[in-house]
PyMOL Python script that loads the backbone (N, CA, C, O; Angstrom):
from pymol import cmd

cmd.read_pdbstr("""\
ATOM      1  N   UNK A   1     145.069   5.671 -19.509  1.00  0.00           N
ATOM      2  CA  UNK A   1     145.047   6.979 -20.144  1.00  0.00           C
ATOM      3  C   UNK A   1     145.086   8.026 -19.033  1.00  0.00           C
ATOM      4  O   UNK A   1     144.225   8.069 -18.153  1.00  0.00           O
ATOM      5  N   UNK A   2     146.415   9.111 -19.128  1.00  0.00           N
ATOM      6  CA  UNK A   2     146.377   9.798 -18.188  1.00  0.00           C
ATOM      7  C   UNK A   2     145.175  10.970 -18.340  1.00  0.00           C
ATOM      8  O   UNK A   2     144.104  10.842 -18.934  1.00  0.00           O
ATOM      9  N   UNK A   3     145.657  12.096 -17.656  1.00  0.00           N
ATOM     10  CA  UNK A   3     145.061  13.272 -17.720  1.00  0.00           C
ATOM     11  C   UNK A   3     145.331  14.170 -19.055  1.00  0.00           C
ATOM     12  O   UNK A   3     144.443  14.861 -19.552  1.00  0.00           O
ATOM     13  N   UNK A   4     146.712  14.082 -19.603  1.00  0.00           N
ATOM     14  CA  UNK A   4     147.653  15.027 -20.399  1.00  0.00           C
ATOM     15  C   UNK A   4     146.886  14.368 -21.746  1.00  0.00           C
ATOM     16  O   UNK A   4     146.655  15.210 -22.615  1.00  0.00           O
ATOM     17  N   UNK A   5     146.465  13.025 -22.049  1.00  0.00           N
ATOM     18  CA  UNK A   5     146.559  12.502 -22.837  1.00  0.00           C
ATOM     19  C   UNK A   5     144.810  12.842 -23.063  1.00  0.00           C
ATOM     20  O   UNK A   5     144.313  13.039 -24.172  1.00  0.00           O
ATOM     21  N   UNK A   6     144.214  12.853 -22.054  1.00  0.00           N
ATOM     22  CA  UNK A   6     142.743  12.841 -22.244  1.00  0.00           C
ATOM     23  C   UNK A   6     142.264  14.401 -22.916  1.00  0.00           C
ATOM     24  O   UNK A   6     141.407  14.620 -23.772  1.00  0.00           O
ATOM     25  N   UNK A   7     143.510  15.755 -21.897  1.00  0.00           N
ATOM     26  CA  UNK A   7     143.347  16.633 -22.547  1.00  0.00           C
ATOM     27  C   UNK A   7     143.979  17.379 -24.463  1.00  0.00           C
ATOM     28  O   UNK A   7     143.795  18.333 -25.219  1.00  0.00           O
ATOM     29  N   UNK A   8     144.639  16.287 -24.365  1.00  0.00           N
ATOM     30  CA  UNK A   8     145.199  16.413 -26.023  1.00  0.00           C
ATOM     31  C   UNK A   8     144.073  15.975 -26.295  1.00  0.00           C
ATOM     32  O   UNK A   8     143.548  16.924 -26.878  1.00  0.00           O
ATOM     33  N   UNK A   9     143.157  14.944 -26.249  1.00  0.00           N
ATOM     34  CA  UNK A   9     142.206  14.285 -27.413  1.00  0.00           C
ATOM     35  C   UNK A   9     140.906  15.699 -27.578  1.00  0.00           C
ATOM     36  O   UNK A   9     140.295  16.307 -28.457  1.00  0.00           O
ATOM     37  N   UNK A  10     141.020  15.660 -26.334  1.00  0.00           N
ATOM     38  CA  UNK A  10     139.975  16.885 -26.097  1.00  0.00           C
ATOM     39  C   UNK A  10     140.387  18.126 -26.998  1.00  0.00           C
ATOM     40  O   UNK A  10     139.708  18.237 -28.018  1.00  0.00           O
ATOM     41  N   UNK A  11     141.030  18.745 -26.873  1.00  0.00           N
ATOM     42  CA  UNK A  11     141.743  19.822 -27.489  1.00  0.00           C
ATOM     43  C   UNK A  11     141.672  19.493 -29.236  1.00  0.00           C
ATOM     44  O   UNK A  11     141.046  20.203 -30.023  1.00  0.00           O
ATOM     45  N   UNK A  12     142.322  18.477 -29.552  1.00  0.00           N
ATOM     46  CA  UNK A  12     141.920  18.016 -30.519  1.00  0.00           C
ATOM     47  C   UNK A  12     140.691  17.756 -31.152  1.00  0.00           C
ATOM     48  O   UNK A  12     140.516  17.977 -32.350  1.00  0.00           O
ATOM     49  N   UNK A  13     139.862  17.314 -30.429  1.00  0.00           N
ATOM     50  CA  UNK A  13     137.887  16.941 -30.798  1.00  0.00           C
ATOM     51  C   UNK A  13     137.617  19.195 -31.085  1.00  0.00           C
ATOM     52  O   UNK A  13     137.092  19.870 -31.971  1.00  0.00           O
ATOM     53  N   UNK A  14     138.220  19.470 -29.974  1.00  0.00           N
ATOM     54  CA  UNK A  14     137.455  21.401 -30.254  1.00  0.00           C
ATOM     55  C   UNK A  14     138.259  21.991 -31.656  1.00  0.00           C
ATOM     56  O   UNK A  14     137.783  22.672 -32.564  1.00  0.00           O
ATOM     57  N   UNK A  15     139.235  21.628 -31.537  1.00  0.00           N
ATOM     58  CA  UNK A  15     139.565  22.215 -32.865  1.00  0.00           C
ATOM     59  C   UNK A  15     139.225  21.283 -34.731  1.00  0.00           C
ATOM     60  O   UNK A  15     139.451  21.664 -35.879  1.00  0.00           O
ATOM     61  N   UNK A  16     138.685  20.151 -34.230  1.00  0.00           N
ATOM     62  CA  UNK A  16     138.145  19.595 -35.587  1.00  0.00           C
ATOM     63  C   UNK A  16     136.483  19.834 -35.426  1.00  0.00           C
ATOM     64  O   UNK A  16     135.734  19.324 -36.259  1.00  0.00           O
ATOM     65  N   UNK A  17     135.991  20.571 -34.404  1.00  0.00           N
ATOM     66  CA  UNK A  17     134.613  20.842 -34.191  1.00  0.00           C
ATOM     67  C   UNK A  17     134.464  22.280 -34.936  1.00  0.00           C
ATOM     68  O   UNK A  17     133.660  22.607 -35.808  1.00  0.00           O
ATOM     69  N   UNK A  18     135.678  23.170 -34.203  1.00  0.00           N
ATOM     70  CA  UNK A  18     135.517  24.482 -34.984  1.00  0.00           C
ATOM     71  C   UNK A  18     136.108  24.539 -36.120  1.00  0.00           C
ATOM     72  O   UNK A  18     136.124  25.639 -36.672  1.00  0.00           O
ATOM     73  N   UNK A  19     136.771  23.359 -36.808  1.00  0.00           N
ATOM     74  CA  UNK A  19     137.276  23.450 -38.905  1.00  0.00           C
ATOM     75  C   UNK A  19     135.641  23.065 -39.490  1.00  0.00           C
ATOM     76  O   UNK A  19     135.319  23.410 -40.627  1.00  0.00           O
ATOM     77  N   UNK A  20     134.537  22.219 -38.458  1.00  0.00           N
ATOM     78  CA  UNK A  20     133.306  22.028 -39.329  1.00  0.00           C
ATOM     79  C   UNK A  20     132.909  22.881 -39.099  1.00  0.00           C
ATOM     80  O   UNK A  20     132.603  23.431 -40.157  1.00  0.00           O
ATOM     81  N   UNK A  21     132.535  23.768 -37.877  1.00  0.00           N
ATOM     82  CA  UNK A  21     131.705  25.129 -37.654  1.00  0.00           C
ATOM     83  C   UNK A  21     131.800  26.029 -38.776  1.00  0.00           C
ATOM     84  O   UNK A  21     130.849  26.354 -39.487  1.00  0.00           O
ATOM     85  N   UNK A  22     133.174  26.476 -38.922  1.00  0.00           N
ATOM     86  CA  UNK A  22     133.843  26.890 -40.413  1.00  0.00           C
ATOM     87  C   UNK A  22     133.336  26.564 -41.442  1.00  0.00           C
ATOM     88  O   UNK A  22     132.629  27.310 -42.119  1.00  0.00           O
ATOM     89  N   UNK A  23     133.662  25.229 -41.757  1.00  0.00           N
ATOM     90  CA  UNK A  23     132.884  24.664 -43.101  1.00  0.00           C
ATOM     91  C   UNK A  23     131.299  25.008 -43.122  1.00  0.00           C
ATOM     92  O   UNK A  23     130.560  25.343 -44.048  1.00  0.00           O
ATOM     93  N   UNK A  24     131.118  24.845 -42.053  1.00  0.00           N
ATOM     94  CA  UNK A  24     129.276  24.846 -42.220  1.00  0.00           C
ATOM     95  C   UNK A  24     128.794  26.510 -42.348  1.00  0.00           C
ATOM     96  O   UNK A  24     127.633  26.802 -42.631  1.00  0.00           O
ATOM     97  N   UNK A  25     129.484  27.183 -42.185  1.00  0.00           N
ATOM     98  CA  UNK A  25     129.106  28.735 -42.101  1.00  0.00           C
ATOM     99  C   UNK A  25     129.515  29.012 -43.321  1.00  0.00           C
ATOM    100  O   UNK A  25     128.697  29.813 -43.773  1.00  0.00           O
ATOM    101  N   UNK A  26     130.578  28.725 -44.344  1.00  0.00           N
ATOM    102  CA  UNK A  26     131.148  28.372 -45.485  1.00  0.00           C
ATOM    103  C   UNK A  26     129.814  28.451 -46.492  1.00  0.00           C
ATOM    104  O   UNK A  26     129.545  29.326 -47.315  1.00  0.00           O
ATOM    105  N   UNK A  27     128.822  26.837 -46.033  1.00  0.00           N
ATOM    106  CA  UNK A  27     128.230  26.154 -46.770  1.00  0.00           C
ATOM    107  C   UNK A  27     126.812  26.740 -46.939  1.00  0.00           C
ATOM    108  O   UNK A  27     125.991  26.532 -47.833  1.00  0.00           O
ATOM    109  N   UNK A  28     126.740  27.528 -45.843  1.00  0.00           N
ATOM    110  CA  UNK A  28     125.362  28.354 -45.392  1.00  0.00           C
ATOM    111  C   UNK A  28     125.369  29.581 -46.961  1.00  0.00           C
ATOM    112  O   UNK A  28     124.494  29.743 -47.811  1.00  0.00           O
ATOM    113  N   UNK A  29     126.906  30.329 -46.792  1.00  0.00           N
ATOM    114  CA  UNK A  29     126.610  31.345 -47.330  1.00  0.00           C
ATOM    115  C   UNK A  29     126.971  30.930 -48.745  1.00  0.00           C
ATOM    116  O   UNK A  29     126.756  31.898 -49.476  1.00  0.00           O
ATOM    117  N   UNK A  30     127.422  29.917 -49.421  1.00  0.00           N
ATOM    118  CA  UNK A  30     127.440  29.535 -50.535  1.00  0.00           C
ATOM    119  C   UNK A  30     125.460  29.259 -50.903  1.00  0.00           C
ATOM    120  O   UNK A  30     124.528  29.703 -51.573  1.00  0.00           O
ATOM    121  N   UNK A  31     125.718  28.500 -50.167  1.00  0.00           N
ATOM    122  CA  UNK A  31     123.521  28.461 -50.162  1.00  0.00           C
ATOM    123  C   UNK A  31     123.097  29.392 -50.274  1.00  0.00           C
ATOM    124  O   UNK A  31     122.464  29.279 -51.324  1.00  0.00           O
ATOM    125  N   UNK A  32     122.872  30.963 -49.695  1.00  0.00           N
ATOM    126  CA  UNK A  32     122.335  32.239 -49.406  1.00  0.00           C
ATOM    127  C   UNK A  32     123.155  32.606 -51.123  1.00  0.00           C
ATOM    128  O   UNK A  32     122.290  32.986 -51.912  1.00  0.00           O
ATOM    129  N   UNK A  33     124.001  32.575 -51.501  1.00  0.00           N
ATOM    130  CA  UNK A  33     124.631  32.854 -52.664  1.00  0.00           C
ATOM    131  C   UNK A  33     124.024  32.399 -54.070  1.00  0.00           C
ATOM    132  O   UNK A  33     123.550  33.032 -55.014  1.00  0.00           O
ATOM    133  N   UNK A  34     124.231  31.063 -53.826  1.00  0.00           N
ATOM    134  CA  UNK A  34     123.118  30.534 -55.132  1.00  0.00           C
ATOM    135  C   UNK A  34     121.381  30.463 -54.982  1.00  0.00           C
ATOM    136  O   UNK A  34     120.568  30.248 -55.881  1.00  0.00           O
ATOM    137  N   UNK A  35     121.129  30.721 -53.527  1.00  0.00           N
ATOM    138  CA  UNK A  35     119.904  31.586 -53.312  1.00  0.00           C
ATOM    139  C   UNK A  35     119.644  32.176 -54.573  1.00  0.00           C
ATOM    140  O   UNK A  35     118.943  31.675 -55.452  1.00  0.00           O
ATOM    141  N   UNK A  36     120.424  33.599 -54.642  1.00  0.00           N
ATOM    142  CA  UNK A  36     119.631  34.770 -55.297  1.00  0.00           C
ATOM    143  C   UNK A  36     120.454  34.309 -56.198  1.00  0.00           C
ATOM    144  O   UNK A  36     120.424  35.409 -56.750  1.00  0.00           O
ATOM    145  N   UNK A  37     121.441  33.475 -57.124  1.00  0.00           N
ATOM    146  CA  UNK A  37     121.448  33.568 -58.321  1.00  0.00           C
ATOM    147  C   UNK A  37     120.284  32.936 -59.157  1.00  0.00           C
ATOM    148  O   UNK A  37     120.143  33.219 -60.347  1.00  0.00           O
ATOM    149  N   UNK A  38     119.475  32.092 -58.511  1.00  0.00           N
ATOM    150  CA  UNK A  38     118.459  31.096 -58.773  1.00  0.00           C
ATOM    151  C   UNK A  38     117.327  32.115 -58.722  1.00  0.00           C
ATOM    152  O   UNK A  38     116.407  31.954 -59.524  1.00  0.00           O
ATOM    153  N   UNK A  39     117.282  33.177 -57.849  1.00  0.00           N
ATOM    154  CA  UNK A  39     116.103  33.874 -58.061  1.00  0.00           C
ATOM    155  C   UNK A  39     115.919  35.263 -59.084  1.00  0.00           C
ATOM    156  O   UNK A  39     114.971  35.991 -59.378  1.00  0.00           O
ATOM    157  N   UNK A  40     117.783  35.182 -59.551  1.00  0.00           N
ATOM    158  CA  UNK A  40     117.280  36.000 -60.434  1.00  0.00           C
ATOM    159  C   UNK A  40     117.522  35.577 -62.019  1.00  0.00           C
ATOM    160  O   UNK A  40     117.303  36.157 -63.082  1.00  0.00           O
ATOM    161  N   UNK A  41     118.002  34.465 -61.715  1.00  0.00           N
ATOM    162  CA  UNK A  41     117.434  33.223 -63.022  1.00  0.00           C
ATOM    163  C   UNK A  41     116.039  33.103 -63.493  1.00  0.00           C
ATOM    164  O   UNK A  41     115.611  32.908 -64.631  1.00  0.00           O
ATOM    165  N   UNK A  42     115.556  33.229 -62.613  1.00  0.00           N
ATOM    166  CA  UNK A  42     114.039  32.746 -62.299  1.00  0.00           C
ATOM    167  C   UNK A  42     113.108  34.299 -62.557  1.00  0.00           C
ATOM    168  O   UNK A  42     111.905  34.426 -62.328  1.00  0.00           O
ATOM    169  N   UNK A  43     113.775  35.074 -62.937  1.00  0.00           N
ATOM    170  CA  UNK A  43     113.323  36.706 -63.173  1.00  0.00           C
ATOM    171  C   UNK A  43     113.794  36.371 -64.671  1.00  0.00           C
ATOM    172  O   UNK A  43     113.033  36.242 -65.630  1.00  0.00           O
ATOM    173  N   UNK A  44     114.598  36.304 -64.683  1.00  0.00           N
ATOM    174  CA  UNK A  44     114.899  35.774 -66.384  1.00  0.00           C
ATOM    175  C   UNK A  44     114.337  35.257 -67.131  1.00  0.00           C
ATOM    176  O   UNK A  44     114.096  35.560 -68.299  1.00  0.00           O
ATOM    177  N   UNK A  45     113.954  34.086 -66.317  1.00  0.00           N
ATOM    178  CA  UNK A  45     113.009  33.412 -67.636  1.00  0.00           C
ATOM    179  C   UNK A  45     111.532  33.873 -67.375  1.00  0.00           C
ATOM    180  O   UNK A  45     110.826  33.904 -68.384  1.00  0.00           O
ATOM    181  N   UNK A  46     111.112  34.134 -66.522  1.00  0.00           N
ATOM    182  CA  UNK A  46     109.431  34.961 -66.353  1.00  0.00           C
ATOM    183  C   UNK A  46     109.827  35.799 -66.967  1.00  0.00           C
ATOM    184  O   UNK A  46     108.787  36.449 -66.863  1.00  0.00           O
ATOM    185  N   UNK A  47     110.514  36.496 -67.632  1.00  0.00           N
ATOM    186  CA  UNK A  47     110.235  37.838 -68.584  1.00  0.00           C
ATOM    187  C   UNK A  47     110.781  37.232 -70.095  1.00  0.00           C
ATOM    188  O   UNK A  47     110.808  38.124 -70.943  1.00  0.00           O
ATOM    189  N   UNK A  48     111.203  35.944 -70.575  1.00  0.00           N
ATOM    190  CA  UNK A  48     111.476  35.269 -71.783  1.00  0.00           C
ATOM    191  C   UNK A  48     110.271  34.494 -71.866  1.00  0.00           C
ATOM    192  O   UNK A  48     110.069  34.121 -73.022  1.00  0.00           O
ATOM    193  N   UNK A  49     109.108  33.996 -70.765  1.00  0.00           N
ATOM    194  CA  UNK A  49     108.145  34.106 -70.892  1.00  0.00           C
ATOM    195  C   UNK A  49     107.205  34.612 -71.289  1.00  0.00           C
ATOM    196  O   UNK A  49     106.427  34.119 -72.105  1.00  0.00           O
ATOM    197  N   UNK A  50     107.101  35.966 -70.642  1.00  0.00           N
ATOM    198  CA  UNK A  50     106.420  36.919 -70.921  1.00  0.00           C
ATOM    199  C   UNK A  50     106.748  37.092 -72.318  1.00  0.00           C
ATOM    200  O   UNK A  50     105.787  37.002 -73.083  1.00  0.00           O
ATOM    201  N   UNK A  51     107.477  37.239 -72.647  1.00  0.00           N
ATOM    202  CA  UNK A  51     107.808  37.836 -74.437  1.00  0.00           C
ATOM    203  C   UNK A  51     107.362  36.932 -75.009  1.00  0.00           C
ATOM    204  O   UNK A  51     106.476  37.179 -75.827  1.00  0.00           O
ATOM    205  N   UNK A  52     107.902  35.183 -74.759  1.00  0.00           N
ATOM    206  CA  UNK A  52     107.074  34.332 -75.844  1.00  0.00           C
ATOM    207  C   UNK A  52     105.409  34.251 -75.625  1.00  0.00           C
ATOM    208  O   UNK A  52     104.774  33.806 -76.581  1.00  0.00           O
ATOM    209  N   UNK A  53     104.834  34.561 -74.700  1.00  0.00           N
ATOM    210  CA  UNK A  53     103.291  34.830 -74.689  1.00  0.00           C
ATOM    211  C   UNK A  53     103.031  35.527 -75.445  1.00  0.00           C
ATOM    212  O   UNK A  53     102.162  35.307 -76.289  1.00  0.00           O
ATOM    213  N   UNK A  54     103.964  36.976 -75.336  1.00  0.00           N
ATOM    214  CA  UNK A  54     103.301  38.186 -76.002  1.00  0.00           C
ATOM    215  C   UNK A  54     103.468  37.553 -77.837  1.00  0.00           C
ATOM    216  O   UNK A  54     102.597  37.548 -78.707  1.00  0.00           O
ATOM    217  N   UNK A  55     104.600  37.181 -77.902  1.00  0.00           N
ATOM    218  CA  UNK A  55     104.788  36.568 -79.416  1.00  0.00           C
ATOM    219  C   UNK A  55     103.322  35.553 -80.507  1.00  0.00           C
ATOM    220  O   UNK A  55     102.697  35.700 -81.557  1.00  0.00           O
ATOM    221  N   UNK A  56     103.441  34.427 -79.194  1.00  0.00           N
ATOM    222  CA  UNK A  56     102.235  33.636 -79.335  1.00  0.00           C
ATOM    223  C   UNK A  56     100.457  34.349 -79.326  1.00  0.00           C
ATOM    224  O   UNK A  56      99.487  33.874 -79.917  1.00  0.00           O
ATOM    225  N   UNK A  57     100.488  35.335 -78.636  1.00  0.00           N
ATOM    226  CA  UNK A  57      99.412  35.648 -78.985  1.00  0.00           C
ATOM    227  C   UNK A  57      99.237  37.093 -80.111  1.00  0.00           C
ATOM    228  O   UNK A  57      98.114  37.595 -80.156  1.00  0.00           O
ATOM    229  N   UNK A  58     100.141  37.597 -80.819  1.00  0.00           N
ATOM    230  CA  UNK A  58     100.290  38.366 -81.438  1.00  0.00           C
ATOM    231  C   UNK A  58      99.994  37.525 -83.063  1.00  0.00           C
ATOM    232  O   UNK A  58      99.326  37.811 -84.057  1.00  0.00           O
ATOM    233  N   UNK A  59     100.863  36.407 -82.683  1.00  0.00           N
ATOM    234  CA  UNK A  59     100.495  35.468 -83.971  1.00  0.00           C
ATOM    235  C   UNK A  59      99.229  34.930 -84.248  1.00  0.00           C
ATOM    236  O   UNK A  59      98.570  34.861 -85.286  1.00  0.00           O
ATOM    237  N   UNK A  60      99.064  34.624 -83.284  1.00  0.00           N
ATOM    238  CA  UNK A  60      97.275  33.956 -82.954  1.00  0.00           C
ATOM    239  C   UNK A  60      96.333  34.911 -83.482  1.00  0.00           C
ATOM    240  O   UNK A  60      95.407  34.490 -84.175  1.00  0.00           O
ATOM    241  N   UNK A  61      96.509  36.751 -83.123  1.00  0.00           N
ATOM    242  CA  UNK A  61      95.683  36.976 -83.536  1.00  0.00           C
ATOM    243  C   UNK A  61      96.021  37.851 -85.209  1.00  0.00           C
ATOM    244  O   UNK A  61      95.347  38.774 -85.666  1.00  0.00           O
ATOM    245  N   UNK A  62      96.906  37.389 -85.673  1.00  0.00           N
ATOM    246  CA  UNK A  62      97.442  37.850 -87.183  1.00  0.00           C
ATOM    247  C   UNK A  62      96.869  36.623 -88.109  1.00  0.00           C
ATOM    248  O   UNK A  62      96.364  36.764 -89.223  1.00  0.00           O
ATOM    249  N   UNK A  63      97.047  35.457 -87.443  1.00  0.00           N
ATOM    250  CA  UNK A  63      96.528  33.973 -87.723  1.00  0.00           C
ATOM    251  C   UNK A  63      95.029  34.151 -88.593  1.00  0.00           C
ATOM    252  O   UNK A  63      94.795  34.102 -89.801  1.00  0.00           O
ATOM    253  N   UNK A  64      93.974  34.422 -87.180  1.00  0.00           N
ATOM    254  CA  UNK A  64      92.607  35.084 -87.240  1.00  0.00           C
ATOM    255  C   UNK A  64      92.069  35.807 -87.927  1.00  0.00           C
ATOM    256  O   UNK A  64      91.038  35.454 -88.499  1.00  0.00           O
ATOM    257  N   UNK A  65      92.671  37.219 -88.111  1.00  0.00           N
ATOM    258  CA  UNK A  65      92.920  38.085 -89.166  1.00  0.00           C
ATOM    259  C   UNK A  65      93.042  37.681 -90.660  1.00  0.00           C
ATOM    260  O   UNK A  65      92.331  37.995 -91.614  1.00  0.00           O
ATOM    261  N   UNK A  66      94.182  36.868 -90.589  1.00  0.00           N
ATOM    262  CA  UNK A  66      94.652  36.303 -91.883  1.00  0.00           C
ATOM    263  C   UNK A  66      93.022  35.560 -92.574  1.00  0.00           C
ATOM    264  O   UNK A  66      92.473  35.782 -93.653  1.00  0.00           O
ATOM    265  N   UNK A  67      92.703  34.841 -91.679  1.00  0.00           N
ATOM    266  CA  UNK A  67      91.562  33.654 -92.311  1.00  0.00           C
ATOM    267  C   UNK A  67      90.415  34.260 -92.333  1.00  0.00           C
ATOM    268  O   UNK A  67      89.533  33.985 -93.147  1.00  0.00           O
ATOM    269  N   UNK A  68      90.293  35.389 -91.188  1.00  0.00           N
ATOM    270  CA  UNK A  68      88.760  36.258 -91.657  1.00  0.00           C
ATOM    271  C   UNK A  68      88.458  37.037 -92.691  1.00  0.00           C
ATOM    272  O   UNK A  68      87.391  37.286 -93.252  1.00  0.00           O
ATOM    273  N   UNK A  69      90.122  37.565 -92.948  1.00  0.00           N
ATOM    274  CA  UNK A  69      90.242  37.999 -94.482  1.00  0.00           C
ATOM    275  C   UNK A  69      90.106  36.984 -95.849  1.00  0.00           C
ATOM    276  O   UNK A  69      89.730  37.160 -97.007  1.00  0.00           O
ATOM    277  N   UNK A  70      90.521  36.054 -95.222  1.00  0.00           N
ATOM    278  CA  UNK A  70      90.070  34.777 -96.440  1.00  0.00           C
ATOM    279  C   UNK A  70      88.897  34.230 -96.885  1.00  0.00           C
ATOM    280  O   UNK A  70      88.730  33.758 -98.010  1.00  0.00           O
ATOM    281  N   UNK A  71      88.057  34.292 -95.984  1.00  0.00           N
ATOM    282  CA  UNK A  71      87.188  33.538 -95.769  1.00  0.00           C
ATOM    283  C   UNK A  71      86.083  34.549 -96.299  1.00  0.00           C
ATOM    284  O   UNK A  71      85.091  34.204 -96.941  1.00  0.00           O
ATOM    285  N   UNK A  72      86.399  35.834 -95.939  1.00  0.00           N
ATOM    286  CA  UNK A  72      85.830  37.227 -96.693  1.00  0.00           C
ATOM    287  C   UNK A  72      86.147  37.889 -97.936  1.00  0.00           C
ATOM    288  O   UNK A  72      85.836  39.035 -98.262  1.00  0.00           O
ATOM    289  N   UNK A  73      86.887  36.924 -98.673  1.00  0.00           N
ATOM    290  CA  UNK A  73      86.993  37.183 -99.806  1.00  0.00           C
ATOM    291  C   UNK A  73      88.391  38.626-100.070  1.00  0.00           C
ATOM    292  O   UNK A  73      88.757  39.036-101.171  1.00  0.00           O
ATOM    293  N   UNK A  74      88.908  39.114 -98.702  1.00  0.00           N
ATOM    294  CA  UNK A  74      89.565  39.641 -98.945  1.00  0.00           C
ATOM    295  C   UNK A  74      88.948  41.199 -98.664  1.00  0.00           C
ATOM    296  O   UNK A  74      87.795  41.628 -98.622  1.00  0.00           O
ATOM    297  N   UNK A  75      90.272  41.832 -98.491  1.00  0.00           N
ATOM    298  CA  UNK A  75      89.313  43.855 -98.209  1.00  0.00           C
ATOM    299  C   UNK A  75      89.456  44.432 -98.988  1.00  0.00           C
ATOM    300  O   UNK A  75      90.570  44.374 -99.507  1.00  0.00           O
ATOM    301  N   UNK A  76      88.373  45.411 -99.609  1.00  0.00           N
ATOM    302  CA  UNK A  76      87.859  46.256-100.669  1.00  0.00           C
ATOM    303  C   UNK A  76      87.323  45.462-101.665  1.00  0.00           C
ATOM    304  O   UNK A  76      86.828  45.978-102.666  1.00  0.00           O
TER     305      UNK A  76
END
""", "prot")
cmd.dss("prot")
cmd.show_as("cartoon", "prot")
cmd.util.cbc("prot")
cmd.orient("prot")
């Protein structure tokens, strides 16, 4: 193996080093990307949360209501 031949392989190894460098800087900002779609997914459902709490305990205490009125024979 000459010299000419050692520097083609070489030349060759830097330029399939910098198509992954590429890819990997690619792959970084696809990551940083679905980052914040995930975090504002995640804002989404903490506030579809929040509403079914507020739901659940609105019922809970109509529930309460309902049976203390029953149990009391009712108002007036």
């Amino acid at each position: 193996m000459d010299d000419r031949e050692i520097s083609n392989k070489i030349n060759k190894l830097h330029g399939i080093m910098g198509r992954h460098e590429e890819r990997l800087m690619n792959l970084e900002g696809y990551r940083e990307k679905q980052n914040g779609h995930l975090k504002d997914l995640n804002a989404k459902m903490d506030k579809i949360y929040n509403m079914l709490l507020g739901a659940l305990a609105t019922f809970t205490l109509a529930l309460i209501i309902f049976i203390l009125n029953f149990l009391g024979g009712g108002i007036g």
